[in-house]
Biotite code that builds the C-alpha atoms (Angstrom):
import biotite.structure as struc

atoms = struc.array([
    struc.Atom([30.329, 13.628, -14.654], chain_id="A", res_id=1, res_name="UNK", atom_name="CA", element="C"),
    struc.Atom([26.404, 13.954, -13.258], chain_id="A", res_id=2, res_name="UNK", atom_name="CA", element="C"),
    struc.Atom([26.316, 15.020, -9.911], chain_id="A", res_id=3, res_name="UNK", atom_name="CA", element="C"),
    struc.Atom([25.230, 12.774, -7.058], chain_id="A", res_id=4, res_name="UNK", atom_name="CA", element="C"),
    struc.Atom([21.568, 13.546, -6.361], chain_id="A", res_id=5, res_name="UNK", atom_name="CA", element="C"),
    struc.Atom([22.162, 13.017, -2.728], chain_id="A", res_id=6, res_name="UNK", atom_name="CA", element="C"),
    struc.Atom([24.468, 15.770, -1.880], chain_id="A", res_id=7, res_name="UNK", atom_name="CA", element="C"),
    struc.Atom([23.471, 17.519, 0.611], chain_id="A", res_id=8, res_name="UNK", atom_name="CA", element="C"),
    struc.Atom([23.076, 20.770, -1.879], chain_id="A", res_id=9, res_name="UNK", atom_name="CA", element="C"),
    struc.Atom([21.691, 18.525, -4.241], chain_id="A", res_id=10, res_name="UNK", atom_name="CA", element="C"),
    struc.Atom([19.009, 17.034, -1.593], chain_id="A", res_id=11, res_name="UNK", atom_name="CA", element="C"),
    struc.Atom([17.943, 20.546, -1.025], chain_id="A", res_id=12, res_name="UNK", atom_name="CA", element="C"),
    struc.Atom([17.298, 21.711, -4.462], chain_id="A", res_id=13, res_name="UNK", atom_name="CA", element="C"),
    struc.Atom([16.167, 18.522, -5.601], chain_id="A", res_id=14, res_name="UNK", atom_name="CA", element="C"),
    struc.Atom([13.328, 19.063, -2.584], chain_id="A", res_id=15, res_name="UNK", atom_name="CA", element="C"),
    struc.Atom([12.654, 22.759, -3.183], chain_id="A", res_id=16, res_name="UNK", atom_name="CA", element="C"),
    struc.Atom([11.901, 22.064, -6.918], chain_id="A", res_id=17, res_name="UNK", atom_name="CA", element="C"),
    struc.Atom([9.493, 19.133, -5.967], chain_id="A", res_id=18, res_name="UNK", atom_name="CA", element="C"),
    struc.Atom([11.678, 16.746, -8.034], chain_id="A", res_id=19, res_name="UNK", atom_name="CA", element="C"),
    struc.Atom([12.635, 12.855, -7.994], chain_id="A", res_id=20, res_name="UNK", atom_name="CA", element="C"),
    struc.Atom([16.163, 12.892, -7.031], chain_id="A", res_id=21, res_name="UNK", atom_name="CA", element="C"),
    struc.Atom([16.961, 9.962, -9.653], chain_id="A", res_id=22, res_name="UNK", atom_name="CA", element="C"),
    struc.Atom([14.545, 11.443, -12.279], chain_id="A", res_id=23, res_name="UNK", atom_name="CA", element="C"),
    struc.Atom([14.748, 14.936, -12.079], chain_id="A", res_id=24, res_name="UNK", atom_name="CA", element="C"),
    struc.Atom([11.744, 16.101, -12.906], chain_id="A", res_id=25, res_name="UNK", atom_name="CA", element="C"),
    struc.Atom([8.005, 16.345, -10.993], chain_id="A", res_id=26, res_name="UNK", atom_name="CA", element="C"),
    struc.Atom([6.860, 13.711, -8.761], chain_id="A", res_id=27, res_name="UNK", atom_name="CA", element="C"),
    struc.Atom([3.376, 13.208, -9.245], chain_id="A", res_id=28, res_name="UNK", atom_name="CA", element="C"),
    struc.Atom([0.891, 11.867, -6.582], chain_id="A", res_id=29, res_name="UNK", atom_name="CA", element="C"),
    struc.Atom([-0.473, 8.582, -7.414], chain_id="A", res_id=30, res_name="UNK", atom_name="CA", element="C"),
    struc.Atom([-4.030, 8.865, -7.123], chain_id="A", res_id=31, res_name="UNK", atom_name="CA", element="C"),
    struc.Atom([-4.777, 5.061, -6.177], chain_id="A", res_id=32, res_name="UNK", atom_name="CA", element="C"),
    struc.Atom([-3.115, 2.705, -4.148], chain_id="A", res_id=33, res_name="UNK", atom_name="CA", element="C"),
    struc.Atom([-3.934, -1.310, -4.527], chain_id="A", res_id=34, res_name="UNK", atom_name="CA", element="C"),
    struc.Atom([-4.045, -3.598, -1.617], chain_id="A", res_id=35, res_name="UNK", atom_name="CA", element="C"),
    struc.Atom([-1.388, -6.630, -2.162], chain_id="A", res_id=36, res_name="UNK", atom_name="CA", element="C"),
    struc.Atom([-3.955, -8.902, 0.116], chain_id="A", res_id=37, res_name="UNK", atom_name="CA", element="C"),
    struc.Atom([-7.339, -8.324, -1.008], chain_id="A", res_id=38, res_name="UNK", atom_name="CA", element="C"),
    struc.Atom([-7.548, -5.884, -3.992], chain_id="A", res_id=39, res_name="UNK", atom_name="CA", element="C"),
    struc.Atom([-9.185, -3.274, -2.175], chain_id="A", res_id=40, res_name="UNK", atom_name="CA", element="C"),
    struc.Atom([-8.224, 0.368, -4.122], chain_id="A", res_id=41, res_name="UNK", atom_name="CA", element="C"),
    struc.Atom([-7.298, 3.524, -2.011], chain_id="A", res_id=42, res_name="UNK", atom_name="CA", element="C"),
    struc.Atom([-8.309, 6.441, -3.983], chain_id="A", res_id=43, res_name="UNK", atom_name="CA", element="C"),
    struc.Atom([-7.205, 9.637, -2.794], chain_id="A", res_id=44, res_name="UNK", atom_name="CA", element="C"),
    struc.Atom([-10.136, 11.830, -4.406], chain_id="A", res_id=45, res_name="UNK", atom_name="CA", element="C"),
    struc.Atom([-12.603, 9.491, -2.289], chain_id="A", res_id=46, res_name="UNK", atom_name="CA", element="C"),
    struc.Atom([-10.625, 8.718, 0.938], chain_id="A", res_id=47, res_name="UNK", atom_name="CA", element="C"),
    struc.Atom([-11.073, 5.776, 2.832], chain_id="A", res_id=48, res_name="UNK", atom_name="CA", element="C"),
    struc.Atom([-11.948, 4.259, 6.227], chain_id="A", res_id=49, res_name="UNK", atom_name="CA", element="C"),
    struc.Atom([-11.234, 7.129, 8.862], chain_id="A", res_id=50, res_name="UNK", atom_name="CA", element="C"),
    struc.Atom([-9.614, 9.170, 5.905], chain_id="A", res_id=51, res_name="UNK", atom_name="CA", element="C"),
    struc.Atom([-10.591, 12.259, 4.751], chain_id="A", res_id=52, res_name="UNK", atom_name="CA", element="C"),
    struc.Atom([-11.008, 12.857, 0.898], chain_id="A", res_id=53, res_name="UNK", atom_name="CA", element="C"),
    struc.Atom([-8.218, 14.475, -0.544], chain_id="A", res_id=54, res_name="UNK", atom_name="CA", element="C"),
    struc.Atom([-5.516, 12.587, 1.540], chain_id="A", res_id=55, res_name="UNK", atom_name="CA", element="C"),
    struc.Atom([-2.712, 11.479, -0.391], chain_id="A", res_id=56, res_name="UNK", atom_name="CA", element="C"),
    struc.Atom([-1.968, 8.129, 0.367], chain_id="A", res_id=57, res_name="UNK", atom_name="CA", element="C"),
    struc.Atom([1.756, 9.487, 1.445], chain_id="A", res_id=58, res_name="UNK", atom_name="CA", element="C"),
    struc.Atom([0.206, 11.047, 4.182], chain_id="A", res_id=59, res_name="UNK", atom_name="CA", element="C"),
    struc.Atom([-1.861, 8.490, 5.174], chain_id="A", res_id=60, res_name="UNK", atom_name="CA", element="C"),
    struc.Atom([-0.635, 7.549, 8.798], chain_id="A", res_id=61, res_name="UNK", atom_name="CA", element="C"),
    struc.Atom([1.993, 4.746, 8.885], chain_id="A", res_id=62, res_name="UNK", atom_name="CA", element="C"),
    struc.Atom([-0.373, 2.537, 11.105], chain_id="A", res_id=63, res_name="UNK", atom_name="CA", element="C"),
    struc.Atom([-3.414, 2.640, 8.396], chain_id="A", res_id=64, res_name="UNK", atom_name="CA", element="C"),
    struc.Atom([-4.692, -0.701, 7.931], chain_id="A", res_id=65, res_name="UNK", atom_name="CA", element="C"),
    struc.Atom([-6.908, -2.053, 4.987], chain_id="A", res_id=66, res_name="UNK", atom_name="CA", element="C"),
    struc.Atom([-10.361, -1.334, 5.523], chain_id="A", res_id=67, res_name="UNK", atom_name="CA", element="C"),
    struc.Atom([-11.739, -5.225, 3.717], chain_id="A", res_id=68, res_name="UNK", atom_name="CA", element="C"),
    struc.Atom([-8.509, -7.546, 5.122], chain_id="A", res_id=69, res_name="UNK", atom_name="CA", element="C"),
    struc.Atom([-6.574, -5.497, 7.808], chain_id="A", res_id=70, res_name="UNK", atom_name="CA", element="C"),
    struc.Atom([-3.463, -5.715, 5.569], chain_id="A", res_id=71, res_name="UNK", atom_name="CA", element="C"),
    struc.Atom([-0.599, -2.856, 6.320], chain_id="A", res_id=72, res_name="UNK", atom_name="CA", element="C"),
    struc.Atom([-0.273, 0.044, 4.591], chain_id="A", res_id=73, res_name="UNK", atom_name="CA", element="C"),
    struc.Atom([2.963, -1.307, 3.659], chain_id="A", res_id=74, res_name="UNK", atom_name="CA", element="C"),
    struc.Atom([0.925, -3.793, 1.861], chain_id="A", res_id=75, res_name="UNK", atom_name="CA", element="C"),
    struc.Atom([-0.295, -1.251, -1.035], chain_id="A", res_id=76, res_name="UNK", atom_name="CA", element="C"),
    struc.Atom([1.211, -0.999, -4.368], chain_id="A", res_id=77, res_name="UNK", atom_name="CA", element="C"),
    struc.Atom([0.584, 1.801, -7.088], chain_id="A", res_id=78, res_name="UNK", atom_name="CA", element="C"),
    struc.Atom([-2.906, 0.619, -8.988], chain_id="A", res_id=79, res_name="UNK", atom_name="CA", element="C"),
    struc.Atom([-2.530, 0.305, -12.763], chain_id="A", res_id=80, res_name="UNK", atom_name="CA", element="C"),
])
């Protein structure tokens, strides 16, 4: 039987190894976010309105807002 990946020991390794706990393997940074609203594109390489380049979107703070429509950060899907 597979372990649950959200044992407590689990959690921990999982976390040390920088993995997805459903996946197991690397979690990669997605490099450009897609506002739902307006289309605008985060890209982390570039940064954004009072965002540094380099900032992963995940660190973005939580009360970012688009830059073009004022949409959420919740608002912002993986760009394809």
């Amino acid at each position: 039987m597979r372990e649950n990946p959200f044992t407590s020991s689990r959690a921990s390794e999982v976390q040390r190894r920088g993995l997805s706990p459903i996946h197991d393997r690397k979690c990669e940074t997605v490099k450009e976010m897609m506002c739902t609203i307006c289309g605008h594109i985060y890209d982390h390489e570039k940064g954004d309105a009072g965002i540094d380049p380099g900032i992963p979107f995940e660190s973005v703070p939580a009360d970012w807002i688009c830059p073009i429509c004022g949409a959420a950060k919740v608002r912002f899907v993986p760009a394809r």
